[in-house]
N, C-alpha and C positions, 0 to 999 in steps of 0.2 A: 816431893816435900818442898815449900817454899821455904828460905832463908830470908837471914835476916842481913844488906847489903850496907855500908855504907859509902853514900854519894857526895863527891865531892861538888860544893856548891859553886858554879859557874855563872859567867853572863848569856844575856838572849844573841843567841848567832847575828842577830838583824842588828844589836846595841855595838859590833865590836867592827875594830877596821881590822885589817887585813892581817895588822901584827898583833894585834891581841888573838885575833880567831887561831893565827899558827900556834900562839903561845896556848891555847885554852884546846886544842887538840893535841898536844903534845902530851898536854897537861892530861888527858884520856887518857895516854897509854899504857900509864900508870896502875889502871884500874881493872881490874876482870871484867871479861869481854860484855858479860852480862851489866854491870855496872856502867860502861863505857855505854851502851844501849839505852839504858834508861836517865842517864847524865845528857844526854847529844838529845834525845829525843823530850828533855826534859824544860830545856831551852830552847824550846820551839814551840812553846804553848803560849799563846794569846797572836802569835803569827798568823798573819791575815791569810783566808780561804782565797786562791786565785786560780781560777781552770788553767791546764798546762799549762804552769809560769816558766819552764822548759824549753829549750828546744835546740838549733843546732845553729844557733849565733849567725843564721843564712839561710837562705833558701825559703823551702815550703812554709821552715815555722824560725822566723828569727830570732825566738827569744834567747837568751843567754845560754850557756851552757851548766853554770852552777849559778844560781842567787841566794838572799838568806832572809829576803823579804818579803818572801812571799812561798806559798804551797799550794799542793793540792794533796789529795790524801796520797801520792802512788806517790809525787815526788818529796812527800816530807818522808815515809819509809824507804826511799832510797836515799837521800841528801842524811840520813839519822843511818844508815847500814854503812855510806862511804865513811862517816865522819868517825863513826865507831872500830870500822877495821883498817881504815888504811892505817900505813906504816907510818906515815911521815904526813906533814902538811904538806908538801910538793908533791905526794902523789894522790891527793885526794879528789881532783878529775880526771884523773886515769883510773880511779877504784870508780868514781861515779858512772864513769861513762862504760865501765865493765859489768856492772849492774843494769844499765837503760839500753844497751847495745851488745848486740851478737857480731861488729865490727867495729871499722873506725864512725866516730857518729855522722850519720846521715840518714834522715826521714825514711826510707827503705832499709835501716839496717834498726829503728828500735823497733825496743819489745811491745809491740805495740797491746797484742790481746792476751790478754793475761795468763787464761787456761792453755794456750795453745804456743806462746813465746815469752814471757817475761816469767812464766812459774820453769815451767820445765828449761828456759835459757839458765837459771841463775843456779836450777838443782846443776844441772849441767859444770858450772864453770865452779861449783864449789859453794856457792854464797851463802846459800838453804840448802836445809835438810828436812824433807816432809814428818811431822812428828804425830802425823792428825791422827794416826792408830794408837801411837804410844800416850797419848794423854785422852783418847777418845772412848776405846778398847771395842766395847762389843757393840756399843751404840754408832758407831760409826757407820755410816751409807757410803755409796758410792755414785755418784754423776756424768752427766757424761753432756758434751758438749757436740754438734756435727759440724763443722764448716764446711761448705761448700756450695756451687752456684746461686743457689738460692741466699745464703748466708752473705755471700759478698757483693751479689747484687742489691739486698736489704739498705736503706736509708745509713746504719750503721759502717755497714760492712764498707758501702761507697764512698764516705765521709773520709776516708781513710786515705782513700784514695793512693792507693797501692798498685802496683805493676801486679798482672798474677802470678809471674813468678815470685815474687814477694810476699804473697797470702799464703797462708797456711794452711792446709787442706787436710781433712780425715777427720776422724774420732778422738776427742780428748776426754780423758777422763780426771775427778777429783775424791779421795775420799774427802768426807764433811762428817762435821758432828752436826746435827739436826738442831735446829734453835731451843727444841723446848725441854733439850738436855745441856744442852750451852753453859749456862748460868752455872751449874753445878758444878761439871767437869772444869771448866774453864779455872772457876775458885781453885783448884789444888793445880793449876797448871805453870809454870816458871813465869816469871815477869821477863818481858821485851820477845816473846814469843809474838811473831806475824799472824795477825790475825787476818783473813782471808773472808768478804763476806761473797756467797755465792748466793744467786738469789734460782729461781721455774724459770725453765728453760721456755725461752720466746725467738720463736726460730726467725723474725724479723731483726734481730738481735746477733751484731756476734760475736757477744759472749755475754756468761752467766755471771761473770764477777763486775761487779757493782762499788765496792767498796773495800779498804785494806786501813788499817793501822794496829796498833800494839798492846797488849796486856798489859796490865797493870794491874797493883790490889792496894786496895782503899780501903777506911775502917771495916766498911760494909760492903767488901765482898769485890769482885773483878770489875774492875773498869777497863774502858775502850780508849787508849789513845789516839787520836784523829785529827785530821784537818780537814773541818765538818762544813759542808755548804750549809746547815742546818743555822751553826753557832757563826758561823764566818769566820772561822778562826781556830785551830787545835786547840782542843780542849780533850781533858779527863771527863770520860762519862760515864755515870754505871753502865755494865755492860745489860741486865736486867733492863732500864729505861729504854736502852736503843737497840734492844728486841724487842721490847715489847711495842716501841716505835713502830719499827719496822714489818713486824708481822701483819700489821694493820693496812698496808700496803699490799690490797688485793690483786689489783692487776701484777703486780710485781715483788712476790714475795720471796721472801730468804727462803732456801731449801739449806742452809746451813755452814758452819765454817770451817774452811781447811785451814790446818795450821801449821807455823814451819818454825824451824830453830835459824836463827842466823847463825851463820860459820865463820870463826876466825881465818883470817884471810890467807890462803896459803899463794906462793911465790910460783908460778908455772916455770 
């Protein structure tokens, strides 16, 4: 059943310095976790589209380690997951970096492929919880991803450029709700639920997942929160538009979405 939430009205993360931004996460904590999700992810719309604006303040990929100026869609759902559950402003790069990383951060230790390190890392450490049955039920598929040789020597796979002890090897799999039950289910499903887009497996490719941002519901029905190469910038879209967008995309179409709850952050 969706409820009915109310959001306390904040400023855009990128508008605030450093001591507003503590003061306006504090100010989350206030809120149920679901609220605290669609508040952090709320002030992040009109935030310009930037590929990995991420990365590990050195090395391979210099960019910062948290900014608020910038996204892509994997790091506005994480920078919107840190902002929501950490406990404190001071530890809101230790929540980030526990989220983007299976150790301390460095280009060999993030999550780099989704189906295979960043979904299963984050079920792992607490952060998700796969919900894709429980709001899916009988409609839901299953998928299945392969890494190996071939996978990692692919244009993709190489890009990454990764130690092979670092690559991830075997069979993953995903449930998904099929696109052209989506629309439907999705309408009764919770706001700030991760939405997961997984597209036909292309074995030059490695991996299935394309795409990631949040539920949302607007007069007319589920929207996609994103930070869209499309729009350049996260926006609210009907989630109807952007399948039916996307199914149009023959060479590389959605086979469907897994979905997950975010988890209030427990203390190891």
């Amino acid at each position: 059943m969706i409820g009915t939430l109310t959001l306390v009205v904040l400023s855009a993360w990128s508008e605030l310095p450093d001591a507003g931004r503590d003061a306006q996460i504090a100010a989350l904590a206030a809120q149920p976790l679901q609220a605290r999700l669609l508040t952090a992810s709320k002030d992040f719309l009109g935030t310009p589209y930037v590929v990995s604006p991420l990365g590990e303040g050195e090395g391979r990929d210099a960019d910062p380690l948290l900014r608020f100026d910038a996204v892509d869609c994997l790091t506005f759902v994480e920078e919107t997951m840190a902002l929501a559950t950490t406990p404190t402003p001071a530890e809101l790069l230790p929540t980030l970096s526990d989220i983007r990383y299976h150790a301390a951060p460095a280009w060999e230790a993030r999550e780099h492929v989704m189906e295979a390190q960043w979904l299963p890392g984050n079920l792992a450490r607490g952060h998700l919880r796969d919900v894709t049955r429980a709001i899916g039920g009988t409609a839901v598929v299953q998928v299945s991803k392969r890494l190996d040789d071939r996978a990692w020597a692919s244009p993709s796979g190489a890009a990454l450029a990764l130690p092979k002890a670092a690559q991830p090897r075997g069979e993953y799999h995903l449930d998904v709700v099929p696109p052209q039950q989506a629309v439907a289910l999705l309408g009764k499903a919770p706001e700030g639920t991760v939405v997961v887009v997984v597209r036909a497996d292309r074995p030059n490719l490695v991996t299935r997942v394309s795409h990631v941002g949040f539920l949302v519901h607007g007069p007319k029905g589920p929207m996609l929160r994103h930070a869209s190469r499309t729009f350049g910038k996260v926006v609210d879209e009907p989630l109807a538009a952007y399948v039916g967008r996307n199914l149009g995309y023959a060479k590389w179409t959605v086979a469907g979405f897994a979905l997950f709850e975010v988890q209030p952050l427990t203390r190891k």
